[in-house]
Residue, then its C-alpha position, 0 to 999 in steps of 0.5 A: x820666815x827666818x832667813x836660813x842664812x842669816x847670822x844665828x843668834x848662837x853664833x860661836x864667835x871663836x869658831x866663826x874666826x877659825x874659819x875665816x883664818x882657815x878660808x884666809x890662809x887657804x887664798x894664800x899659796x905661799x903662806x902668812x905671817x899671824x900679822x897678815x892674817x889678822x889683818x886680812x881677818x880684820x882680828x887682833x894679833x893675839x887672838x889670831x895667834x891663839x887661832x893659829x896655835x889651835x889650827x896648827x895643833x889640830x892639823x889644819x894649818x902648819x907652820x913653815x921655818x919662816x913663820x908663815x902658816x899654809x894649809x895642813x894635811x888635814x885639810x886634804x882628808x877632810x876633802x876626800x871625805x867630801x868627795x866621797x860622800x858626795x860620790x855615793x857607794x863606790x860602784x857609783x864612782x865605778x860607773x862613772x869611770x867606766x862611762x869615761x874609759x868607754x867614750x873617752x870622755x869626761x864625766x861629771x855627775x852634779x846636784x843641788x848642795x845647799x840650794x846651789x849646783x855644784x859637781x860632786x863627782x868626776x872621771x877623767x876621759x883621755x880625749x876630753x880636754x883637761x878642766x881644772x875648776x871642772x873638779x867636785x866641789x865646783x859651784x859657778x856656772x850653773x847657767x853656762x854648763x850643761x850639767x847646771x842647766x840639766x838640774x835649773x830645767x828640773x825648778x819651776x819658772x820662779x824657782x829658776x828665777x830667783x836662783x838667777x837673781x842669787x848667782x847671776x849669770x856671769x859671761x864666761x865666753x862670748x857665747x854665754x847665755x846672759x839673759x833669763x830670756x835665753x837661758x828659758x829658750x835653751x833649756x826648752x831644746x834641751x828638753x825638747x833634745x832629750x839632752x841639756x846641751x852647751x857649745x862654747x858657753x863655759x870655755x871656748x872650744x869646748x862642749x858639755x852634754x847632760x842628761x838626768x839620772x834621778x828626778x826626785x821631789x827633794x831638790x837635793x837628791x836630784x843627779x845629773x849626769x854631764x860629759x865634755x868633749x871637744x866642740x867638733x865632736x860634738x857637732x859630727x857625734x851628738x846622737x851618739x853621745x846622748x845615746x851613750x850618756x843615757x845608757x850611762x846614767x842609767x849605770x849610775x842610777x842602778x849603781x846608787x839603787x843598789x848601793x843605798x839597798x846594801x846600806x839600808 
């Protein structure tokens, strides 16, 4: 069988430049100069101009007075896009905010996006500690968040397997779960909880529960839905917050049903 990530044998060699000149462009906050992007491109100078000068006409990149190049504004609108695509119908996003100005929680909903875990939408709650990677798009972790393990509990053994082998399982704090082994142990109590749970594993002090919105034989339409608050909280108010993020994740689902009703 091809493997689906393997180079094409198609491959457009010019657009396959222009996006590493953005992804290099896009590492460096205070800007480059078309020579450090060559050579962080490995490309030569006047090809790289020539990228350069297309990205720059189309509003991906902009050049400063000192002749570095940082990220243009196309770029945010191209993400917003993302954003909202990944969110769904706007009562989806109306859900969500309402589950997090009722508890006072972050929330977050998550699926599988090219066969990786990644957070496709949020809601800031007020008394949820601020997460800044914690935004749609975010990818990492799937093994240490309670919204990764809510979507890994929905593979099979091997499925889960090998997502591990592709991603690891990186320590974020002490207590990360590092090995398969345990990761097996925690989400059988998830499941057994009726409520994936972490404590610590992500960033210290903080704790994330999640529950499932929609199980779907597409693995890329399954959704989950996840909440952080503080780690104290979560030790005095577990049954109340698994209570609160099931009634919410059934917002959502009727949010999405509806929504893809009044589209079809």
């Amino acid at each position: 069988m091809r493997d689906p990530l393997a180079e094409p044998s198609d491959l457009i060699r010019s657009v396959s430049r222009a996006l590493r000149v953005l992804e290099s462009v896009g590492r460096a906050p205070r800007g480059l100069t078309v020579k450090q992007i060559a050579r962080r491109c490995e490309l030569t100078v006047a090809t790289t101009y020539h990228l350069v000068r297309t990205l720059a006409y189309e509003g991906y990149v902009i050049r400063r007075e000192d002749g570095t190049y940082i990220v243009g504004l196309e770029i945010a609108d191209r993400y917003r896009e993302l954003v909202s695509a990944f969110r769904g119908p706007p009562a989806v996003g109306e859900a969500l905010r309402r589950a997090a100005l009722d508890s006072g929680y972050s929330h977050y909903l998550g699926r599988f996006v090219g066969g990786r875990i990644a957070i496709t939408a949020s809601a800031e709650g007020a008394r949820s500690p601020f997460i800044d990677d914690m935004t749609p798009g975010f990818d990492e972790g799937g093994h240490a968040t309670a919204l990764g393990k809510a979507l890994l509990a929905t593979l099979t053994p091997d499925q889960r397997a090998r997502y591990l082998r592709d991603y690891g399982m990186r320590a974020f704090t002490p207590a990360t779960l590092t090995t398969p082994e345990a990761l097996e142990a925690d989400l059988a109590a998830g499941e057994r909880r009726g409520m994936q749970l972490e404590m610590g594993q992500f960033r210290q002090g903080l704790a994330c529960a999640a529950v499932l919105v929609i199980a779907d034989r597409d693995i890329e339409r399954r959704l989950v839905l996840a909440c952080a608050l503080p780690a104290a909280e979560m030790l005095t108010s577990a049954r109340v917050v698994r209570a609160k993020l099931t009634a919410a994740a059934r917002n959502v689902a009727e949010a999405l049903s509806a929504g893809e009703s009044a589209t079809a």
